[in-house]
N, C-alpha and C positions, 0 to 999 in steps of 0.2 A: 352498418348493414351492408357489408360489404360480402361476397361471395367467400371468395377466398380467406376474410380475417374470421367470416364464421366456420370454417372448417378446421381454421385452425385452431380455433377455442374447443371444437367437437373433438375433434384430433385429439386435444389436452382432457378432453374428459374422460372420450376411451382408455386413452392410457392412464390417469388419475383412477379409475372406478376396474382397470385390468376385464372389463368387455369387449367385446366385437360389436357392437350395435345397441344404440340406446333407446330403451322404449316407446318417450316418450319426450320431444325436445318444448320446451316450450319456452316465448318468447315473452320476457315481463315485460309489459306498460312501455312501449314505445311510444316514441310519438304518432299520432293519430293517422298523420299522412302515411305512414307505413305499413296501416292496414288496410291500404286501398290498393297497393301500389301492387302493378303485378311483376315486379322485380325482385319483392320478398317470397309472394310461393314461389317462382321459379329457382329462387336460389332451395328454397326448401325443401321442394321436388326434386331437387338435381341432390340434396343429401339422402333422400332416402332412396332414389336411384344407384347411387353407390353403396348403401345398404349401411351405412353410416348412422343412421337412424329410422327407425321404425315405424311413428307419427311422429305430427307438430301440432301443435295448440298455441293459444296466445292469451298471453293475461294480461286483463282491460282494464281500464278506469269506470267507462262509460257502457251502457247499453249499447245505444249506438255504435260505438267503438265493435263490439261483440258481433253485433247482426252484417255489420261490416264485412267481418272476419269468414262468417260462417255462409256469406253468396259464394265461397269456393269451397271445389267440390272434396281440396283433401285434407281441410280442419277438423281435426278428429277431436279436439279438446276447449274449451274457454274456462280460466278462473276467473272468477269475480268475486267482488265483494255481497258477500247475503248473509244478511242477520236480521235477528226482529228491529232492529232500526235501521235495517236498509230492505225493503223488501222490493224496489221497482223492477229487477231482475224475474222476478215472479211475472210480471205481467203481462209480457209477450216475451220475453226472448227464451224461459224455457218450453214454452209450448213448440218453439220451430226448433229450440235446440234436440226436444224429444222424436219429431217427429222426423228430422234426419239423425239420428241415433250421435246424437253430436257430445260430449261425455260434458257434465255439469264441475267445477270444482269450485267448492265455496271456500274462500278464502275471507279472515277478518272475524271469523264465525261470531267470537265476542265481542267485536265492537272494540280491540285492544284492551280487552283486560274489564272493560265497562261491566259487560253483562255478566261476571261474575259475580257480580254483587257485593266485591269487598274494599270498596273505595267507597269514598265519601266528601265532605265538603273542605276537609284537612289534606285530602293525601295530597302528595308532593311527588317529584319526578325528579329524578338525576338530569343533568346537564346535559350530556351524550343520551339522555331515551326523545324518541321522534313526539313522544307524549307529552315534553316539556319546551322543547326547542321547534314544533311542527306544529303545534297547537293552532295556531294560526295561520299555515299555511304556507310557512314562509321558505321549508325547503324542498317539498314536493306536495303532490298534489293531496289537500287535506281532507279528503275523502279517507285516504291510508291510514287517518289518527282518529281514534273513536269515530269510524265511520264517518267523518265530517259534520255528525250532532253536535248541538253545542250542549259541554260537560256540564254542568247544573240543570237543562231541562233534562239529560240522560239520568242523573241522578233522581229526578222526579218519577223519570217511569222507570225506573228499578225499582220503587218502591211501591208501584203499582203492579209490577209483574210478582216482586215478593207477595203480594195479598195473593194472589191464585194461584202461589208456587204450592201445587201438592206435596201432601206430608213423605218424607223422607227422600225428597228429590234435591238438588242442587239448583241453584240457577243456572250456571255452566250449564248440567243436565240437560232443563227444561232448553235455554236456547241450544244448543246440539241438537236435542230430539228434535225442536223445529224446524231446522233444516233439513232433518231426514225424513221430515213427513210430508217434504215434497220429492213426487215421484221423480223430476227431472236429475237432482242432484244423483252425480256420481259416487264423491266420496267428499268428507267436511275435512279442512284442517288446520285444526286448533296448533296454538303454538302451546310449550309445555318445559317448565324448567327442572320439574325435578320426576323420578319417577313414581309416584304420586299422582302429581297433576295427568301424565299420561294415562295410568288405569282410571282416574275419576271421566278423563274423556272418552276413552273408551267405550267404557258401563255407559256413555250416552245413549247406544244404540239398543243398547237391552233391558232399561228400563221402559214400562208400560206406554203404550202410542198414549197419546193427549189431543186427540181431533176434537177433545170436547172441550177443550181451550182455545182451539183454532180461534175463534172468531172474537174472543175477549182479548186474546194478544194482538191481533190485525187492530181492532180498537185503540189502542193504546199506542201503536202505530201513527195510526192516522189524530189522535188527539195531540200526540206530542211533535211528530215529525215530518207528517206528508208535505203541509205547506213549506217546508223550509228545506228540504232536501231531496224530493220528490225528483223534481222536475231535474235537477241536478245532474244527476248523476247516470 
């Protein structure tokens, strides 16, 4: 987090992407101390002083990490993780995120691949995915790998969210639409391997709201997860 070795990574990305100024820089998962520190906005401010880039945001592990972020006055962005099994971002940081127009990005959406609904008590993971070798935690922080639930009670409430999956809807879908039916969120984003998965994500936002699930999913929530990842993250 050095001044000048970040300029020169900005440096390499203007000319990598052949821009003058990048919209939006954002800083993934540092360590915690450096969202306090006021050595990083100044280095930040002093990039878009130069016109080098446009905003910055920062993307969190933690809540707190977030509300950190956003006591200064020029965090225009925060990604975090929000899914129906991680909902604590909901419960205070987007209400201040909304009311200084601070951009929401939910990042994780499916919980890795969870809330799609097409794993089970069989599937297996290649040696190199974070989902077999991170499972536990061991090379960053395990919140990044099915949202830090543990894989067998997430399989339980997939199959509790399957009962109220309305007809012709996806699970994808349904979690997608959940996060967009909170007003704070900017924009969701799903990861996507083939061009398929990307139109199925997409159509998240255009099929029919679901408020009248709202409170059956937050349920299922709190039955499976809250004691155990709540306070966490």
């Amino acid at each position: 987090y050095d001044k000048d070795l970040m300029e020169s990574f900005v440096d390499r990305s203007l000319s990598n992407l052949g821009i003058e100024s990048i919209d939006l820089l954002q800083m993934h998962c540092p360590p915690t101390e450096v969202y306090s520190s006021d050595y990083t906005f100044e280095m930040l401010d002093y990039l878009v002083g130069k016109g080098k880039i446009q905003n910055y945001g920062f993307s969190v592990e933690t809540v707190d990490q977030a509300l950190e972020c956003i006591k200064k006055p020029n965090t225009k962005s925060i990604q975090v993780i929000f899914n129906i099994f991680r909902q604590k971002p909901a419960e205070k940081l987007f209400k201040i995120a909304k009311e200084k127009k601070i951009a929401i990005i939910a990042r994780v959406p499916l919980a890795s691949g969870l809330l799609t609904g097409k794993f089970n008590k069989d599937s297996s993971f290649t040696s190199d995915d974070h989902r077999n070798y991170n499972i536990k935690g061991d090379a960053f922080d395990i919140g990044e790998t099915f949202s830090g639930v543990n894989y067998l009670k997430g399989l339980d409430a997939i199959e509790d969210l399957k009962s109220i999956l309305p007809d012709g809807m996806t699970l994808s879908q349904l979690s997608l639409k959940w996060i967009l039916m909170h007003d704070a969120v900017s924009v969701v984003i799903p990861g996507a391997k083939n061009k398929d998965h990307v139109q199925l994500n997409t159509t998240s936002s255009e099929v029919d709201e679901i408020s009248f699930l709202m409170n059956a999913i937050n349920d299922i929530y709190k039955k499976y997860f809250y004691d155990d990842i709540h306070h966490r993250w």
